[in-house]
C-alpha positions as CSV (number, residue, x, y, z in Angstrom):
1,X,0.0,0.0,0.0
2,X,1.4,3.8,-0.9
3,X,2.2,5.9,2.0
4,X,2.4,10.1,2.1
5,X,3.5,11.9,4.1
6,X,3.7,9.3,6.7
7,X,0.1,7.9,6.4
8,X,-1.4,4.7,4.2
9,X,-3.3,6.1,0.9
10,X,-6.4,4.1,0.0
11,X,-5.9,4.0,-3.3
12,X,-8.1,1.0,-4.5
13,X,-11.3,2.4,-6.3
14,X,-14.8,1.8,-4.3
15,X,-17.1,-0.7,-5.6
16,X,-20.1,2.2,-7.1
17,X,-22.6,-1.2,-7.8
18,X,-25.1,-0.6,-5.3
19,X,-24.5,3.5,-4.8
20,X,-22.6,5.0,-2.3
21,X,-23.6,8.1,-0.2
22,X,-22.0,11.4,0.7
23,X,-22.7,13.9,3.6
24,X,-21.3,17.1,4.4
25,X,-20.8,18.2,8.1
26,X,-20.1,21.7,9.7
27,X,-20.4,22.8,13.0
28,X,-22.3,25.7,13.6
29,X,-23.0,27.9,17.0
30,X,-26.4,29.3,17.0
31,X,-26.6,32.4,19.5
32,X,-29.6,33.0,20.4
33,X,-30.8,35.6,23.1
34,X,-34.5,35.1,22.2
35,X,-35.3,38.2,22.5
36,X,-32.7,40.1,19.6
37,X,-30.9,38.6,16.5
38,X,-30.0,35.6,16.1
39,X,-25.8,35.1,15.3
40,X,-24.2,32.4,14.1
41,X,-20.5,30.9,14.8
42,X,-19.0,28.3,12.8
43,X,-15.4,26.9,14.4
44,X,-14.5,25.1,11.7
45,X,-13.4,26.6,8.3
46,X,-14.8,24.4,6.1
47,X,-17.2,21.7,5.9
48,X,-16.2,18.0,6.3
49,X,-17.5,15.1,4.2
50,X,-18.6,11.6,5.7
51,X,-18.2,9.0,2.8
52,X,-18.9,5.4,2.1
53,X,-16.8,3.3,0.8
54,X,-17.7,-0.4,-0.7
55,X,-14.4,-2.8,-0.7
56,X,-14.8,-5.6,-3.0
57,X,-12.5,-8.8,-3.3
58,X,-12.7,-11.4,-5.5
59,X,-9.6,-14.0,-3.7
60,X,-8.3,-14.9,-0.4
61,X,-5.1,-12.5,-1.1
62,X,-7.3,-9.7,-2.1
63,X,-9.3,-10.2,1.0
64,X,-6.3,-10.5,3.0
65,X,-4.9,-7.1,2.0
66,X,-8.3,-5.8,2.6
67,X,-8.4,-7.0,6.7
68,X,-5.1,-6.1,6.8
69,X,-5.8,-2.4,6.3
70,X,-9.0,-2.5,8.7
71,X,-6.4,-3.6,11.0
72,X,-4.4,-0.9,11.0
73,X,-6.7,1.8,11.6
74,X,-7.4,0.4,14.8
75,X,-10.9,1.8,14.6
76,X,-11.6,5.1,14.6
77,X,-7.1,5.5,16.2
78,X,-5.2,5.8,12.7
79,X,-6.3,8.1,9.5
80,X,-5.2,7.0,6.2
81,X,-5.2,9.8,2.9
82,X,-8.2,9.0,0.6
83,X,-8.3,10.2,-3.2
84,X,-11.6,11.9,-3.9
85,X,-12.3,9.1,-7.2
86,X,-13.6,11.7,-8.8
87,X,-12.4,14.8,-11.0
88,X,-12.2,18.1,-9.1
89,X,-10.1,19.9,-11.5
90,X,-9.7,20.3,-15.1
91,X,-6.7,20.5,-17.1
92,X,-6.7,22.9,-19.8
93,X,-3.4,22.3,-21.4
94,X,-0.5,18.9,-20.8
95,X,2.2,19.0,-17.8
96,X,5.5,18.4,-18.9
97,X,7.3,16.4,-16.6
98,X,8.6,18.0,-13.5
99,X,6.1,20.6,-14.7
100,X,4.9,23.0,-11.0
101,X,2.2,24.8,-12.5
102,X,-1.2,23.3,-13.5
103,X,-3.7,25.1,-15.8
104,X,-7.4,24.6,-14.7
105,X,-10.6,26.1,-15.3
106,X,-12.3,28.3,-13.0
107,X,-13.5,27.1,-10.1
108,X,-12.6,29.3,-7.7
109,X,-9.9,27.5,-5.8
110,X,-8.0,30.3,-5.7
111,X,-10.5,32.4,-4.0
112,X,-12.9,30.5,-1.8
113,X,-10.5,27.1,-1.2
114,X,-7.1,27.8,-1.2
115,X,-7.1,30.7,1.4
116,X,-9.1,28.5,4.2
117,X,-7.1,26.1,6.1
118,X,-5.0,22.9,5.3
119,X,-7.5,20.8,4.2
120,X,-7.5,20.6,0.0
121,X,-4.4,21.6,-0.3
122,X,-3.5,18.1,-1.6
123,X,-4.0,16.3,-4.7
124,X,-4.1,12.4,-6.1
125,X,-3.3,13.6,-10.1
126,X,-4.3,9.7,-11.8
127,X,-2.6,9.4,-15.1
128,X,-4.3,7.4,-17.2
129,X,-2.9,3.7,-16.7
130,X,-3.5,3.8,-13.3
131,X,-0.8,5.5,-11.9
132,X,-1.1,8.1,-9.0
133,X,1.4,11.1,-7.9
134,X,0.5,12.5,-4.7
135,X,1.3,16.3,-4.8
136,X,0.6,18.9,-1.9
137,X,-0.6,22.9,-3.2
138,X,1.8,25.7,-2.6
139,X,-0.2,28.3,-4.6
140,X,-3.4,29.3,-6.7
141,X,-4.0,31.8,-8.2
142,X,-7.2,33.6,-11.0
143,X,-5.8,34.1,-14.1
144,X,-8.7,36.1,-14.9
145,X,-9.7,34.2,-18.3
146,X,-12.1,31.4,-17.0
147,X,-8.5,29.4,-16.2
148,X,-6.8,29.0,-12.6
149,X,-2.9,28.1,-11.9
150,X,-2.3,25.7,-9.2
151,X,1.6,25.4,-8.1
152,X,2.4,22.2,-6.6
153,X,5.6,22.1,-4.4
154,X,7.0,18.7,-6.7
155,X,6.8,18.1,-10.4
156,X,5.9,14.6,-11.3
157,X,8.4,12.3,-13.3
158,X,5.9,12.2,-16.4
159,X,3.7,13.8,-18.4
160,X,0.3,14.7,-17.0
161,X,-2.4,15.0,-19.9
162,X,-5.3,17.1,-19.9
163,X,-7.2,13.7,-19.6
164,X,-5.8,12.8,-15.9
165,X,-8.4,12.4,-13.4
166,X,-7.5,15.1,-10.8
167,X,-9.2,15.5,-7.4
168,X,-8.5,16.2,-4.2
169,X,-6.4,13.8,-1.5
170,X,-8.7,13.6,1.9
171,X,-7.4,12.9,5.4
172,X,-10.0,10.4,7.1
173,X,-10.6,8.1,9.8
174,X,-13.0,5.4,9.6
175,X,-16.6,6.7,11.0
176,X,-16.9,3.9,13.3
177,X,-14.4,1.3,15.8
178,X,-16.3,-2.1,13.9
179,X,-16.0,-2.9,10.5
180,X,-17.8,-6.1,9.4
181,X,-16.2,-8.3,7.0
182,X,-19.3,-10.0,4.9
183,X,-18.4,-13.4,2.8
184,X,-19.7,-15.4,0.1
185,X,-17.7,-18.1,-0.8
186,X,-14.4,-16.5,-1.6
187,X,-16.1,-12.8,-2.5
188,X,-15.8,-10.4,0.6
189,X,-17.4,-7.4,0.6
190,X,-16.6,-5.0,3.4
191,X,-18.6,-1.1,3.6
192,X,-17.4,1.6,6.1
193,X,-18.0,5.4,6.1
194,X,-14.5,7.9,6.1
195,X,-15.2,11.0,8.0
196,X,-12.7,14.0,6.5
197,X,-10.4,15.3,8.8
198,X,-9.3,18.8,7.3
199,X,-8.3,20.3,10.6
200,X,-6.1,17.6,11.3
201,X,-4.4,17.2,7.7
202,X,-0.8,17.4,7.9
203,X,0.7,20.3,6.4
């Protein structure tokens, strides 16, 4: 299993057959005097997502690996990094290897995301293949023409094309202490929840 920064990275992609969830948490302070305005505090700079994951194996070896990492998170004790599976930025032009700067549309990183906290300031860029380079974000910026440059503080050995899946790199914990193992013969299926840790990512 990959390791960054000191931590396991789930890489292996979630079984999507039977629909996975998503929630989004934030705490929120309500002051209320009863009698004037209502004011709200919120702690916590950004909102945290609480995600399912399905783990499917189809042999005893795959099954193994999959135990193995339930084991080591102890529970709720040890977080792992967890690629978002999904794209959360666009590449408008190639990479050229060892390339800092990444062209992406607009999506206002620069502005409402970069600027609060640690916690996506780290990407899983998949080139196509299969293969994943774990970078962390050392700068955005609006270029003003529908396009955003995000510097990354290392390039990456190859080319990344404009078709590489790029999202985000979460620090999690499992959501609950008990994960249940399910079999079928030699088919294992295993479903927890991840709960985003962005106040504890490591910087």
């Amino acid at each position: 299993m990959a390791t960054y920064r000191g931590f396991d990275v789930l890489e292996l992609d979630p079984d999507r057959g039977t629909g996975l969830g998503e929630d989004f948490e934030r705490k929120v302070f309500v002051l209320d005097n009863v009698t004037g305005r209502r004011a709200a505090d919120a702690p916590d700079l950004s909102s945290a997502s609480v995600k399912e994951f399905a783990w499917l194996t189809y042999t005893r070896a795959e099954a193994k690996v999959l135990r193995e990492f339930i084991d080591a998170r102890a529970g709720r004790a040890v977080p792992c990094w967890v690629p978002a599976w999904e794209e959360d930025m666009t590449l408008t032009a190639d990479v050229a290897p060892g390339g800092l700067a990444l062209t992406v549309l607009e999506m206002g990183y620069a502005v409402r995301v970069f600027p609060v906290g640690n916690g996506r300031r780290h990407l899983a860029n998949r080139i196509p293949g299969g293969a994943f380079y774990f970078r962390k974000v050392t700068g955005a910026a609006d270029n003003g023409n529908g396009t955003e440059t995000v510097t990354i503080e290392e390039g990456v050995p190859v080319t990344i094309p404009t078709n590489a899946l790029i999202g985000f790199l979460h620090f999690a914990r499992l959501d609950d202490d008990v994960a249940e193992i399910e079999w079928a013969g030699q088919f294992a299926e295993c479903r927890f929840r991840l709960r985003d840790l962005p106040a504890e990512t490591p910087a």
